[in-house]
C-alpha positions, 0 to 999 in steps of 0.5 A: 500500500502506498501511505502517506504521512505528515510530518507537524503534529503526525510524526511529532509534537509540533505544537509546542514548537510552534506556542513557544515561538509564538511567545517568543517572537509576539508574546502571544499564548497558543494554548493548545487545548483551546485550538479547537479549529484549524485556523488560527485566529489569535496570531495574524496571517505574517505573524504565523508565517514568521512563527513557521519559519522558526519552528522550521529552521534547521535546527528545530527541525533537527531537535524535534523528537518523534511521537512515541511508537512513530518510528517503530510503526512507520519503520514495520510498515516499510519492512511489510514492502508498503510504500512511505511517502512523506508529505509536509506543507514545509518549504522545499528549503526545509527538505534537507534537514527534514530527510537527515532528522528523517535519517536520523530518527529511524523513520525509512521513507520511499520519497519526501515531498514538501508541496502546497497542494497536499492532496494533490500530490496524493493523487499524483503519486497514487496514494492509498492511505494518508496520515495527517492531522488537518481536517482540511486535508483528511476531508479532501483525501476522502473526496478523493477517494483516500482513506485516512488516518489522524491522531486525535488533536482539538483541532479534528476531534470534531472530525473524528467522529466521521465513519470513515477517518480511522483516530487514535490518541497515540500512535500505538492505538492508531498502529493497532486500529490499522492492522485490518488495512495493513497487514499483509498487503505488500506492493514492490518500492521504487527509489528513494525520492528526497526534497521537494518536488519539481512543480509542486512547492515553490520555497516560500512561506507556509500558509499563514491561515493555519498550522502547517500539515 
């Protein structure tokens, strides 16, 4: 199967990146319990960019620590012979450090994509399952045929309730609830793909309307 996985508020805690520069940078508190919508309202458009920037610098970038049982779960996918594509909303700049912390904590990768149209790249490369936190995208995927898995954020608790998103706090729990859909199918991997795509992601700011995805 080819899966899909985010890499903010996915693969690690990229809230709390995110509060801490917000504090930092403007003196504004991100509590994250009360971010019960995707948009984020209390910082303005080029303050969010500004704050994304930081918390993707290379050395945040580098320092991020992966949710418990993360890399244990993507690393038995990818020896199962399914297919990791790793898709972020970060800039093309921010590829490199993202494929050496990749490295670095052990999470294998088929191919790493930084791109503004997520789902769009999902249906380029034929993706099967995507493991994301933005309702946005989650809602999109599913338009488009997708299936989808989330950990549980405030964000897409609302979303959670749908039939058809598979949710778990941790990445344990959501291990577990995937074992029907995963275990056992196999597809053959193509090379390595690192960076941003050709076409997809000019380098620039991330969407200042919401976190990054």
């Amino acid at each position: 199967m080819r899966i899909a996985i985010d890499i903010d508020s996915t693969l690690h805690d990229f809230w709390s990146l995110l509060s801490a520069a917000a504090l930092r940078r403007f003196g504004i508190d991100l509590p994250y319990e009360q971010q019960l919508t995707w948009g984020i309202t209390r910082l303005r458009p080029e303050q969010l960019a500004a704050c994304v920037a930081d918390t993707h610098s290379d050395h945040d970038v580098l320092a991020a620590v992966p949710y418990p049982g993360a890399v244990e779960t993507v690393a038995r996918w990818h020896r199962l012979g399914h297919q990791v594509h790793v898709m972020s909303h970060r800039t093309g700049l921010a590829a490199p450090a993202t494929a050496r912390w990749l490295a670095n904590v052990g999470i294998p990768f088929d191919d790493l994509t930084c791109c503004d149209d997520k789902i769009a790249c999902c249906v380029e490369d034929e993706v099967e399952l995507l493991i994301d936190d933005s309702p946005i995208n989650l809602q999109a995927a599913i338009d488009n045929g997708i299936r989808v898995a989330t950990l549980l954020h405030p964000w897409n608790r609302d979303f959670c309730e749908e039939e058809a998103v598979i949710c778990a706090h941790d990445w344990p729990a959501l291990s577990a609830r995937l074992i029907p859909m995963l275990e056992g199918q196999r597809i053959r991997r193509g090379p390595t793909r690192t960076g941003s795509s050709p076409g997809r992601r000019p380098d620039g700011p991330d969407r200042a309307a919401a976190p990054p995805g």
